[in-house]
BAVEXTI-953202 format. One record per residue (C-alpha): residue number from 0; x, y, z; residue in one letter. Coordinates in nm, 2 decimals. Layout:
+-----+--------+--------+--------+---------+
| num |   east |  north |     up | residuo |
+-----+--------+--------+--------+---------+
| NUM |      X |      Y |      Z |       a |
...
+-----+--------+--------+--------+---------+
This chain:
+-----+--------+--------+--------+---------+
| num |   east |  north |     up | residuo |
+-----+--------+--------+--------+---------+
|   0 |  35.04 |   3.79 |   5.12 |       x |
|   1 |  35.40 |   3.68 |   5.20 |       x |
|   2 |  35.56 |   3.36 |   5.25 |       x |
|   3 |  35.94 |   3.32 |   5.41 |       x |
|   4 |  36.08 |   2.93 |   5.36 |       x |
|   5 |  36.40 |   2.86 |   5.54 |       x |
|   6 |  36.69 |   2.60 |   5.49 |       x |
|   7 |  36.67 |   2.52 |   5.11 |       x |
|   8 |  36.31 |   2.39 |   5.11 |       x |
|   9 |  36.24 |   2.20 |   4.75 |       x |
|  10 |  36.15 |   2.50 |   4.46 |       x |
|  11 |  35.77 |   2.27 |   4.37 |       x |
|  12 |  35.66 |   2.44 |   4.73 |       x |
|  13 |  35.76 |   2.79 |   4.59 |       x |
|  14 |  35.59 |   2.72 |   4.22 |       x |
|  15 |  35.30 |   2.60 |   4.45 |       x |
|  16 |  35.26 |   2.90 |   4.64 |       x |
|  17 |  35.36 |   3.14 |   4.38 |       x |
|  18 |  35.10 |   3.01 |   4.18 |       x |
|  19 |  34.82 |   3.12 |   4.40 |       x |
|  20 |  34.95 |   3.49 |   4.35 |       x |
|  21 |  35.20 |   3.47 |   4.74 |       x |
|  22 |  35.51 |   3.69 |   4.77 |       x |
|  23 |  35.74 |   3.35 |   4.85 |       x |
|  24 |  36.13 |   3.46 |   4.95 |       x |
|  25 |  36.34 |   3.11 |   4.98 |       x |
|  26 |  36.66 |   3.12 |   5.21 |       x |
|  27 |  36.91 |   2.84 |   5.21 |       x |
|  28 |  36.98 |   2.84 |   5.57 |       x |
|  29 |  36.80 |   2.86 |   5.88 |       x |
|  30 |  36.75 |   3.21 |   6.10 |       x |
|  31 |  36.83 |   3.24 |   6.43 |       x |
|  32 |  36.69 |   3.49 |   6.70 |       x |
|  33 |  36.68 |   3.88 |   6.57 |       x |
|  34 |  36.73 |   3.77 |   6.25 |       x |
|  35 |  36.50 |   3.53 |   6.23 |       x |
|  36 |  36.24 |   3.78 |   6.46 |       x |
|  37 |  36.29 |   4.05 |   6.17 |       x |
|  38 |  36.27 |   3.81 |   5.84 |       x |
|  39 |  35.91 |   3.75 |   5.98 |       x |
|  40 |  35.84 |   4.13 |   5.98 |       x |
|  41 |  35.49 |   4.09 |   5.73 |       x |
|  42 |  35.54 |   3.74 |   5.64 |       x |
|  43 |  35.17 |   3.52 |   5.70 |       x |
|  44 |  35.34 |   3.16 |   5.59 |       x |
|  45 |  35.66 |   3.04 |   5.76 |       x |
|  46 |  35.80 |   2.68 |   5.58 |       x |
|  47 |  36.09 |   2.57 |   5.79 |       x |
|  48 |  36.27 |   2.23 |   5.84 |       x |
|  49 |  36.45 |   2.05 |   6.15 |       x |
|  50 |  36.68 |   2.31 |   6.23 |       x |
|  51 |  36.47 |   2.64 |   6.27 |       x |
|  52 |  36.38 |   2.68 |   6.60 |       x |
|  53 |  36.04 |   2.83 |   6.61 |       x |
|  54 |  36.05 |   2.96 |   7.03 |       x |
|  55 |  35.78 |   3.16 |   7.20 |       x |
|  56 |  35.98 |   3.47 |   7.16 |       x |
|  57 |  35.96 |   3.45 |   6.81 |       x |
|  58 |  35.60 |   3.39 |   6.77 |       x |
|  59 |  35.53 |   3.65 |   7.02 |       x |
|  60 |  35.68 |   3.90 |   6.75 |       x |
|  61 |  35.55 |   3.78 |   6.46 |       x |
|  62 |  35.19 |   3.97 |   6.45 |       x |
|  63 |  35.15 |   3.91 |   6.13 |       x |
|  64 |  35.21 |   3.49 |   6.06 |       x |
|  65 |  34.90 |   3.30 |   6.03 |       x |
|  66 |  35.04 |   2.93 |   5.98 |       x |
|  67 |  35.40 |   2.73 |   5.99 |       x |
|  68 |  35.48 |   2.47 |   5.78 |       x |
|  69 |  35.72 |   2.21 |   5.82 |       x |
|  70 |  35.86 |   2.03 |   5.52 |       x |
|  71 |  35.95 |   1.72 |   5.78 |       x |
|  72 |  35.82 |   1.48 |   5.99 |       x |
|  73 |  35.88 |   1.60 |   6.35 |       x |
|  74 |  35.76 |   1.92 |   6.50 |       x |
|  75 |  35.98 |   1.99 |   6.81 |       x |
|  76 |  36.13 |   2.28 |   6.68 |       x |
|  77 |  35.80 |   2.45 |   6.70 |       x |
|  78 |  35.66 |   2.57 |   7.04 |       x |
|  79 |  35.30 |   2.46 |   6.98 |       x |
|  80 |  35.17 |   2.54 |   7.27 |       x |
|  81 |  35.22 |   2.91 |   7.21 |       x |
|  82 |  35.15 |   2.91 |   6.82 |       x |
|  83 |  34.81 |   2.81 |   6.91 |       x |
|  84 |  34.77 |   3.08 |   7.17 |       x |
|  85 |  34.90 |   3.29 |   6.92 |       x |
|  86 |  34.64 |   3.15 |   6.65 |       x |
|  87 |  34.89 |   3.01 |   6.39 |       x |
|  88 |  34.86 |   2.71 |   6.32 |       x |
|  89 |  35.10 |   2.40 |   6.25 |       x |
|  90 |  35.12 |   2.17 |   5.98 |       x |
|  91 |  35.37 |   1.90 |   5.88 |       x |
|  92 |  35.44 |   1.59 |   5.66 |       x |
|  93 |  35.40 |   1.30 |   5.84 |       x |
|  94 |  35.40 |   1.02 |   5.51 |       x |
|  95 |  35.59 |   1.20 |   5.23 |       x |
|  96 |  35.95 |   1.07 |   5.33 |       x |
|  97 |  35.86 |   0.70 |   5.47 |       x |
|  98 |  35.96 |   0.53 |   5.18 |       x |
|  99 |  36.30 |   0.71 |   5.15 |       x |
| 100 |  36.39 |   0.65 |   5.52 |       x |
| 101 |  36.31 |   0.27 |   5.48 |       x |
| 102 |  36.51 |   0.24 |   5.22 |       x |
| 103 |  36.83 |   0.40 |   5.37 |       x |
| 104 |  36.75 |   0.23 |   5.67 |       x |
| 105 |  36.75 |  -0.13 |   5.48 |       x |
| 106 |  37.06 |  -0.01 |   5.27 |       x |
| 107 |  37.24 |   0.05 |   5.59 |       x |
| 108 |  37.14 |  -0.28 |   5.74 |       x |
| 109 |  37.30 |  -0.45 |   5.41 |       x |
| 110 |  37.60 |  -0.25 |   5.40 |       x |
| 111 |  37.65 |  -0.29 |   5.79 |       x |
| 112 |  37.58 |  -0.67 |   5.83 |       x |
| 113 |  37.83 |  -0.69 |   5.52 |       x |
| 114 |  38.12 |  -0.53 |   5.67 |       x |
| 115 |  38.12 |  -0.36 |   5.32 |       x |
| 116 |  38.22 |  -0.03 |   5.53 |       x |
| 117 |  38.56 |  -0.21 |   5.56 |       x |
| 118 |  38.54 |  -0.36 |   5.23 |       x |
| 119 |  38.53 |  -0.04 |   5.06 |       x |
| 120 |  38.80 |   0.16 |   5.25 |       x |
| 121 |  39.01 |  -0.13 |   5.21 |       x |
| 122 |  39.00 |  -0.10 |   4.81 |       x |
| 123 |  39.05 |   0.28 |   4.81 |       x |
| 124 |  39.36 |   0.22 |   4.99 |       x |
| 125 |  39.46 |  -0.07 |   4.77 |       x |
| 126 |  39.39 |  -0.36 |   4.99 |       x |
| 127 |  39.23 |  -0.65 |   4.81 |       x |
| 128 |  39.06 |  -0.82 |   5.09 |       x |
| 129 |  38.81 |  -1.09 |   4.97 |       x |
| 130 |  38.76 |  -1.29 |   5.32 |       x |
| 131 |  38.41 |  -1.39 |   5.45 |       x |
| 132 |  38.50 |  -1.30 |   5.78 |       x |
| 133 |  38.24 |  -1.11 |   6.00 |       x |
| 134 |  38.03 |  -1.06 |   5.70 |       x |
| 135 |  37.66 |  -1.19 |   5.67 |       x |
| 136 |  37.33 |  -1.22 |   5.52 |       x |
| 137 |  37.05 |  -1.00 |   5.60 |       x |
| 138 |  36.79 |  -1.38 |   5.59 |       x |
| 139 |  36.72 |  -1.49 |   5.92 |       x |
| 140 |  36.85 |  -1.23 |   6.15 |       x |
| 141 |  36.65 |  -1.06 |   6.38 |       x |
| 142 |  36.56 |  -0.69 |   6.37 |       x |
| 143 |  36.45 |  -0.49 |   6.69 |       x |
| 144 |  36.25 |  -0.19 |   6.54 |       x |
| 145 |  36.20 |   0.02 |   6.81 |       x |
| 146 |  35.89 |   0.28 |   6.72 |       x |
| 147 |  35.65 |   0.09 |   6.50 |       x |
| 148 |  35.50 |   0.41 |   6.33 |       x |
| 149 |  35.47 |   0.52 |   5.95 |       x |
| 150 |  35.86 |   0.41 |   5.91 |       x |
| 151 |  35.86 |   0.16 |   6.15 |       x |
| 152 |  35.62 |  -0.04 |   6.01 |       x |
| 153 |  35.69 |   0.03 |   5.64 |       x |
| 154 |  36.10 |  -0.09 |   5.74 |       x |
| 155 |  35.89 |  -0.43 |   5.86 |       x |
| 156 |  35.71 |  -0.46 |   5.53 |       x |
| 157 |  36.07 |  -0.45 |   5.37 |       x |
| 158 |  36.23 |  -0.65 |   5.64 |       x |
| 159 |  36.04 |  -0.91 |   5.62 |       x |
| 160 |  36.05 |  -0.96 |   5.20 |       x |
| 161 |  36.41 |  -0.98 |   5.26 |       x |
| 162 |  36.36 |  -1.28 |   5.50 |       x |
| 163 |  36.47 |  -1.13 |   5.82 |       x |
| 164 |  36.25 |  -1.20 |   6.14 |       x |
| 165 |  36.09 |  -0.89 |   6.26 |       x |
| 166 |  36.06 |  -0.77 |   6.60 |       x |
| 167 |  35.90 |  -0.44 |   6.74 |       x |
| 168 |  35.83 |  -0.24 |   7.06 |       x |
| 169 |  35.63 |   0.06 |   7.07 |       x |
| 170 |  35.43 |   0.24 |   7.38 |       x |
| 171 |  35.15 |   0.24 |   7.21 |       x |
| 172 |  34.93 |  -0.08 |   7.15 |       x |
| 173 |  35.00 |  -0.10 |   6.73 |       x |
| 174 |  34.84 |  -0.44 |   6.60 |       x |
| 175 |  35.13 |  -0.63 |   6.40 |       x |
| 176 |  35.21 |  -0.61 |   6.00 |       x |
| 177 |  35.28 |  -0.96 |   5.87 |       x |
| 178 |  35.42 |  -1.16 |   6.09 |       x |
| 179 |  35.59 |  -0.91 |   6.26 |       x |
| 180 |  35.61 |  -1.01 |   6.66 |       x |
| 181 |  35.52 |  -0.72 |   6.94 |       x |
| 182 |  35.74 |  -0.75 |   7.20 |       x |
| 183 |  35.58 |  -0.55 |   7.54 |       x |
| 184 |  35.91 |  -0.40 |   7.70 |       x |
| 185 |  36.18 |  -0.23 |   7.53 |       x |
| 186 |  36.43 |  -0.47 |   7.83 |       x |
| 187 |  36.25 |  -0.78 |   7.64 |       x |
| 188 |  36.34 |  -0.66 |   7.32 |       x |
| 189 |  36.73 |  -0.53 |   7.35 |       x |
| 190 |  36.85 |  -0.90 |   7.41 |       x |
| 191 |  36.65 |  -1.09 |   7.14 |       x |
| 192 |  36.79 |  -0.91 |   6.82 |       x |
| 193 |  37.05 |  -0.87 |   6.62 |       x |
| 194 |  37.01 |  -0.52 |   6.45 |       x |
| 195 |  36.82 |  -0.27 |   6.61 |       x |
| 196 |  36.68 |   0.03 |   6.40 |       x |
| 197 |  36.49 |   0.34 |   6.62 |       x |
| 198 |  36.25 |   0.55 |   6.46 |       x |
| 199 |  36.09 |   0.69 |   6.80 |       x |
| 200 |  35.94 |   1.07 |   6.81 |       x |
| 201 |  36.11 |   1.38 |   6.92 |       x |
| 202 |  35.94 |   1.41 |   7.25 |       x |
| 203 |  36.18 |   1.49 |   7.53 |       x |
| 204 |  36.08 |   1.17 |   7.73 |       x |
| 205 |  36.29 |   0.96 |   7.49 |       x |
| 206 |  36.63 |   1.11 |   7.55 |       x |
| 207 |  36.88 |   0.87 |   7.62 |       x |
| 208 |  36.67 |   0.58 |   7.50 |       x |
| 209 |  36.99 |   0.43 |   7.43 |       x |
| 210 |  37.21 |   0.46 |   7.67 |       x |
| 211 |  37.45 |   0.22 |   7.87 |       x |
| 212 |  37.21 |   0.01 |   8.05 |       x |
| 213 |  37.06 |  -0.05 |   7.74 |       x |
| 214 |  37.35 |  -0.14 |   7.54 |       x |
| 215 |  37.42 |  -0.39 |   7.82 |       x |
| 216 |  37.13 |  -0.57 |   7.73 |       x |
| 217 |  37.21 |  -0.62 |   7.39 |       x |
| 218 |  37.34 |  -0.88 |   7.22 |       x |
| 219 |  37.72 |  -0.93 |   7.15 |       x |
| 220 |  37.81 |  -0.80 |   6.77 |       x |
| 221 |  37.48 |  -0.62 |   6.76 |       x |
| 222 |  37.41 |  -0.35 |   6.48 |       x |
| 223 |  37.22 |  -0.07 |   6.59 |       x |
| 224 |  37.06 |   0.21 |   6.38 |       x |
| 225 |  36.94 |   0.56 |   6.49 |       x |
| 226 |  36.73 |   0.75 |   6.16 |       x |
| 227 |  36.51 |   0.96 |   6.42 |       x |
| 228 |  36.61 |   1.20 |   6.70 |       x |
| 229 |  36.99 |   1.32 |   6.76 |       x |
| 230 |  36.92 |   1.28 |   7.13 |       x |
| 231 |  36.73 |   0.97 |   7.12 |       x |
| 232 |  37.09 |   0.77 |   7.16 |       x |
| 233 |  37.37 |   0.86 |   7.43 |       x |
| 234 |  37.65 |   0.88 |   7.19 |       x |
| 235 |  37.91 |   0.89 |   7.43 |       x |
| 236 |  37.81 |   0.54 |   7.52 |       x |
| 237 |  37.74 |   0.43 |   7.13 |       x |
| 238 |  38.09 |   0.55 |   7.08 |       x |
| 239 |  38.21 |   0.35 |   7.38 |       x |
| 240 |  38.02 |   0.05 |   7.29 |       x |
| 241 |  38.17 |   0.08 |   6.97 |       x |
| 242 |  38.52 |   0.04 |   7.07 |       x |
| 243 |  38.46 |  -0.23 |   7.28 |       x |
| 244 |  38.33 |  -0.43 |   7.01 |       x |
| 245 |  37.99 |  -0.51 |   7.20 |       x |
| 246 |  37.83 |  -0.32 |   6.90 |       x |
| 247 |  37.97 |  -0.45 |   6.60 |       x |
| 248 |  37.87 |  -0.16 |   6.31 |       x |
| 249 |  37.59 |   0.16 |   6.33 |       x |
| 250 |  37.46 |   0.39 |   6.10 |       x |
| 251 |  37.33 |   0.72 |   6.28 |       x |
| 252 |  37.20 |   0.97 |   6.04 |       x |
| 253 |  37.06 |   1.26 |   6.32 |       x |
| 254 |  37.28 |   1.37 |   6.61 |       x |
| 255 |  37.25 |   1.57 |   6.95 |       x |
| 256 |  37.41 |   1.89 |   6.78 |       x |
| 257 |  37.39 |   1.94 |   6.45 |       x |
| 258 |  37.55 |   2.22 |   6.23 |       x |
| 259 |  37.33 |   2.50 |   6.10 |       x |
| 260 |  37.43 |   2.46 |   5.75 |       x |
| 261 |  37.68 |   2.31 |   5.51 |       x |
| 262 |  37.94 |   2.54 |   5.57 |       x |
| 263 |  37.98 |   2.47 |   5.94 |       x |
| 264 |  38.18 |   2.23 |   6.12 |       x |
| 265 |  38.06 |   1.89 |   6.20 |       x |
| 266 |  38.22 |   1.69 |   6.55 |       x |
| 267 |  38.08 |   1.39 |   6.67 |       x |
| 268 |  38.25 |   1.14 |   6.92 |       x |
| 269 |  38.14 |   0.89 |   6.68 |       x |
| 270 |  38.42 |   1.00 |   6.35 |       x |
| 271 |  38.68 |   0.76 |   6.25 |       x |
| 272 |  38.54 |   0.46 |   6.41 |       x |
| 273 |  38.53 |   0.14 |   6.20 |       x |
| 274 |  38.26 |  -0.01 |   6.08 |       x |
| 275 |  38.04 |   0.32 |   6.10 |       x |
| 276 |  37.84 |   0.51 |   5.88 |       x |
| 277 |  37.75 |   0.87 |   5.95 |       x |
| 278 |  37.56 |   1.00 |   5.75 |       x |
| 279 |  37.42 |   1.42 |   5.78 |       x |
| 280 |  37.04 |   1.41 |   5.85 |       x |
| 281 |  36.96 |   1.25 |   5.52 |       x |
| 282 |  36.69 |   1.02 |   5.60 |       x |
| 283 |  36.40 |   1.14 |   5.41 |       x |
| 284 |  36.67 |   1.37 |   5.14 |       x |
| 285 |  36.61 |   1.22 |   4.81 |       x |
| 286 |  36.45 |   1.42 |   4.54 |       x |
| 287 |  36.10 |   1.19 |   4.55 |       x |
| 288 |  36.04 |   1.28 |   4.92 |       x |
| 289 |  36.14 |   1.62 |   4.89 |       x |
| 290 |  35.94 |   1.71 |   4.65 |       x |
| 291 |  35.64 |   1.53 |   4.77 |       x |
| 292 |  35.66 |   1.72 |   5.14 |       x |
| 293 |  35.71 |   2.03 |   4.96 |       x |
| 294 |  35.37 |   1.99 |   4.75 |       x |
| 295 |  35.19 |   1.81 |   5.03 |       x |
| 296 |  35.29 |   2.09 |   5.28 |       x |
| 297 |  35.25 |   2.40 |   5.05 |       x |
| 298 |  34.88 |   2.26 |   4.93 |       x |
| 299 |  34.78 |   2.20 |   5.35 |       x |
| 300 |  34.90 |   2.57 |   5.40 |       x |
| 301 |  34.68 |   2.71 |   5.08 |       x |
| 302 |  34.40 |   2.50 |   5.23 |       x |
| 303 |  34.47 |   2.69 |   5.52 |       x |
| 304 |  34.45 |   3.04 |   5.41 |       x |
| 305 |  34.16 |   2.97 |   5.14 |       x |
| 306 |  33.94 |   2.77 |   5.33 |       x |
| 307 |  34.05 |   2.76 |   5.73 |       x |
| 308 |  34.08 |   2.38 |   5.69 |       x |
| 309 |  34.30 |   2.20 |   5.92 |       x |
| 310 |  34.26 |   1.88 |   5.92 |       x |
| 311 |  34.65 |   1.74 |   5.92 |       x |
| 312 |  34.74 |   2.02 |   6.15 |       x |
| 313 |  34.96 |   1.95 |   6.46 |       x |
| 314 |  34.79 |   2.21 |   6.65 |       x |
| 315 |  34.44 |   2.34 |   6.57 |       x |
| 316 |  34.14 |   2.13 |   6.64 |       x |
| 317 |  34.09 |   1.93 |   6.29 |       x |
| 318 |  33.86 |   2.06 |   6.07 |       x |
| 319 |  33.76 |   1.98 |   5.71 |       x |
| 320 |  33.59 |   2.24 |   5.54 |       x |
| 321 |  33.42 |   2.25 |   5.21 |       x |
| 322 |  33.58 |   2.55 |   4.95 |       x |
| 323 |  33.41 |   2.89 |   5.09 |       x |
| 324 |  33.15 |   2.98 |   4.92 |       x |
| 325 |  33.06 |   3.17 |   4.63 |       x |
| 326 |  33.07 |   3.55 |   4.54 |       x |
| 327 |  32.73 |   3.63 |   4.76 |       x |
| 328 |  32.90 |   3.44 |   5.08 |       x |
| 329 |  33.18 |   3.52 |   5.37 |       x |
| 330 |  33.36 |   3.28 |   5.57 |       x |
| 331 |  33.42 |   3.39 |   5.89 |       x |
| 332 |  33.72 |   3.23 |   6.12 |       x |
| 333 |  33.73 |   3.28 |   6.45 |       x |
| 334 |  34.01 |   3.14 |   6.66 |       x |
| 335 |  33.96 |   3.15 |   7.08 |       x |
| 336 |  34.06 |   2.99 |   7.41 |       x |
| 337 |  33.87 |   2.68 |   7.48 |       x |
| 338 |  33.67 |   2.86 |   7.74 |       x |
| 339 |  33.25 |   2.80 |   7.80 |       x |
| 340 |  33.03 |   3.01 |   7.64 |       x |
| 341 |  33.24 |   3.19 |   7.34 |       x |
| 342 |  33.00 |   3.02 |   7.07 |       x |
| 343 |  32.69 |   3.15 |   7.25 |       x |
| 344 |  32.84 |   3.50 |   7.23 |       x |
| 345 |  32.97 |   3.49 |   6.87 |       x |
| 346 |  32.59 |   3.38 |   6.76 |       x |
| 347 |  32.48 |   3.69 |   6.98 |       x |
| 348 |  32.64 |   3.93 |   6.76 |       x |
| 349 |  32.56 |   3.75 |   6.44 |       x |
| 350 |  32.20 |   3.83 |   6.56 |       x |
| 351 |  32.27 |   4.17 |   6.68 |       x |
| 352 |  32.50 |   4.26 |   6.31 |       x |
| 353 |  32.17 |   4.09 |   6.04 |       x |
| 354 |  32.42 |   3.80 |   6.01 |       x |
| 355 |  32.21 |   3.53 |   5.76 |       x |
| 356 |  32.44 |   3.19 |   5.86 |       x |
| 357 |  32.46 |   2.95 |   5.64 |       x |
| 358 |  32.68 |   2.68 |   5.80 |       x |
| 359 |  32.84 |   2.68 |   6.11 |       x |
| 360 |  33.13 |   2.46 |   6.24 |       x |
| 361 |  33.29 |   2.46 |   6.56 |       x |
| 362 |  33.58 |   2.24 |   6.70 |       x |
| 363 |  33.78 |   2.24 |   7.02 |       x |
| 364 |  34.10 |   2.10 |   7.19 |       x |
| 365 |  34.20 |   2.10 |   7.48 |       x |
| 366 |  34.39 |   2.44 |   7.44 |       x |
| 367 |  34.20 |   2.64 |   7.17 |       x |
| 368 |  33.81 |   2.69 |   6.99 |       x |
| 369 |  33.82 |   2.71 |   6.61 |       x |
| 370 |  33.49 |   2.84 |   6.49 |       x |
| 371 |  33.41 |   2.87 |   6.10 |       x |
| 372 |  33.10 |   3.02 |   5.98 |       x |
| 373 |  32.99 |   3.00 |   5.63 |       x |
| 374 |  32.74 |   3.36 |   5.61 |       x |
| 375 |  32.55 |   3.62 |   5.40 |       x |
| 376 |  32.79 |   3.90 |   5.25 |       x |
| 377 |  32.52 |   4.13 |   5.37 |       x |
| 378 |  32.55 |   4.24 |   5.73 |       x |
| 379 |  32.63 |   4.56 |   5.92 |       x |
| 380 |  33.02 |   4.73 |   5.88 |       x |
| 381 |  33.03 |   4.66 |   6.28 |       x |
| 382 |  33.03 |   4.23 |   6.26 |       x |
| 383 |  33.43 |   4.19 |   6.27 |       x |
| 384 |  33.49 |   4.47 |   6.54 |       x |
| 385 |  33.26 |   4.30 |   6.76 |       x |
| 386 |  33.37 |   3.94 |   6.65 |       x |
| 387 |  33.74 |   4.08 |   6.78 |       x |
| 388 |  33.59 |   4.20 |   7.11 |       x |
| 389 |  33.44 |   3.80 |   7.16 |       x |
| 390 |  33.58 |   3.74 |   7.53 |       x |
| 391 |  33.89 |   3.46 |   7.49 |       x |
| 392 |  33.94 |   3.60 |   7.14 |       x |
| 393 |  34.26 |   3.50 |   6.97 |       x |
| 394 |  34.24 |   3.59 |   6.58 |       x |
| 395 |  33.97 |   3.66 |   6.34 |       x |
| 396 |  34.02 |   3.63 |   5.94 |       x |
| 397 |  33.77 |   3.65 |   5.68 |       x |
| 398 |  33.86 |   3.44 |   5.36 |       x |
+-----+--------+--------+--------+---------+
């Protein structure tokens, strides 16, 4: 079995892999379209990161992938809604950077709320500049988290050791950490703080976010922080905002367009402002994190193919499945649109092949059916030609 991992994934996911007896080729960069479509040519486990831009036409080609990793948090690059009509299914790491993106995200605040930005540049260029002006403590400000997830909250728990008040909005009803306040509007928010940090999901609904009205609201001499989506903040009107002086220092680490790899060239309206640090989709790079995505990810993908657990998948309907069974047992997967009646047929051929079952499972979404049976190794040569002719039948595997 092969596995393909794109844009310099951390080598514990290759050791992981390789040590279950995989093929594993690691590329520093991402692929793009025909070449990406012919790197997948026999290759059952994809591991990508943000920039590889898994699209319909690519799963459509690859016959042979069984399940995509992604070393990050987000998923957008994936088209999920055709991976699980193609049967592959989806994982990600949704915990194993949290604690490095809080901590840049509190770094910046300091740095920011410090004027330290100016600070330093001034000493480079031989400028001994000891005033107090414009620079402040952290204690007793205010900070607007906007998305009160796994960072979100874990930037509270921080925040809030450091003495700063915290403040959070999120569309979904989270119960407070601390003494956090929720604050029901985003509009009800924007005016009350004094730094704003956004750690919001991908989903195209959050575009512009943060876009002039917004920044209208805010406080004068506001800090604002964007650690989440590129597109999440307009910033044409960051950059504008900026200038102005209404927002008085940012820290944006992720950006609407973002170079495929280190050798291509970065532009972004926000270069060579003052009191802004830019930093190159870094949140969750320190060795910690990304060595703890690439174990956690690798070990969901094994689980995967050795088991058909999917539990933390983004995709498939959440199963966790005991280790198949011993030497005089198969485990049968069987992967099918969400349609009536597919179980009813599957256990009609099991009766019609000698099939002894030992344990069944059966999930659903609202997409796809994932059926697992645990069975007899004795049954007729016909069983998985007939399981493949199930109506609604996307994939079956045997592990």
């Amino acid at each position: 079995m092969n596995a393909l991992l794109l844009e310099d994934i951390h080598p514990r996911a290759v050791e992981t892999l390789q040590r279950t007896g995989l093929n594993v080729r690691s590329e520093l960069k991402s692929l793009t379209g025909e070449s990406l479509i012919a790197a997948l040519d026999g290759v059952s486990l994809l591991g990508i990161r943000s920039r590889t831009q898994i699209t319909s036409a690519v799963l459509e080609s690859a016959s042979d992938l069984l399940a995509i990793g992604a070393f990050c948090i987000g998923t957008n690059q994936v088209d999920l809604d055709t991976a699980s009509h193609r049967g592959v299914a989806v994982f990600n790491a949704p915990y194993s950077n949290t604690r490095s993106v809080a901590e840049l995200v509190i770094a910046e605040i300091i740095f920011l709320i410090r004027r330290l930005y100016d600070k330093v540049g001034a000493a480079h260029r031989g400028v001994w500049d000891k005033s107090a002006d414009k620079a402040h403590e952290a204690r007793g400000k205010r900070l607007g988290i906007i998305g009160f997830g796994n960072i979100g909250s874990q930037i509270c728990t921080l925040a809030e050791a450091m003495g700063m008040d915290v403040y959070y909005y999120d569309r979904v009803d989270k119960l407070s950490i601390g003494n956090a306040t929720r604050v029901h509007t985003l509009q009800d928010l924007l005016p009350h703080v004094d730094i704003i940090t956004i750690h919001v999901d991908g989903d195209p609904s959050n575009t512009n976010l943060i876009g002039e009205p917004e920044f209208a609201l805010m406080k004068d001499g506001v800090i604002l922080l964007n650690l989440s989506r590129g597109h999440v903040v307009n910033v044409d009107a960051l950059a504008n905002n900026l200038r102005s002086g209404k927002v008085a220092g940012a820290a944006v680490d992720v950006f609407p367009q973002e170079p495929k790899g280190a050798a291509d060239p970065f532009r972004s309206p926000l270069q060579n402002l003052p009191n802004v640090l830019l930093t190159p989709h870094i949140g969750g790079s320190t060795e910690e994190a990304q060595e703890n995505i690439a174990e956690f990810v690798s070990n969901k993908l094994l689980d995967y193919i050795k088991t058909g657990s999917t539990f933390t998948s983004v995709n498939f309907p959440k199963i966790h499945l005991p280790r198949a069974g011993d030497a005089t047992s198969h485990r049968l997967l069987h992967v099918h649109q969400n349609v009536p009646g597919v179980l009813s047929e599957i256990n009609g051929i099991f009766a019609k092949n000698d099939v002894n079952v030992l344990a069944q499972y059966l999930r659903t979404n609202e997409q796809i059916g994932y059926a697992i049976a645990d069975v007899d190794r004795k049954y007729k040569e016909s069983l998985i030609d007939d399981l493949r002719q199930v109506s609604n039948t996307i994939r079956v595997r045997i592990v």
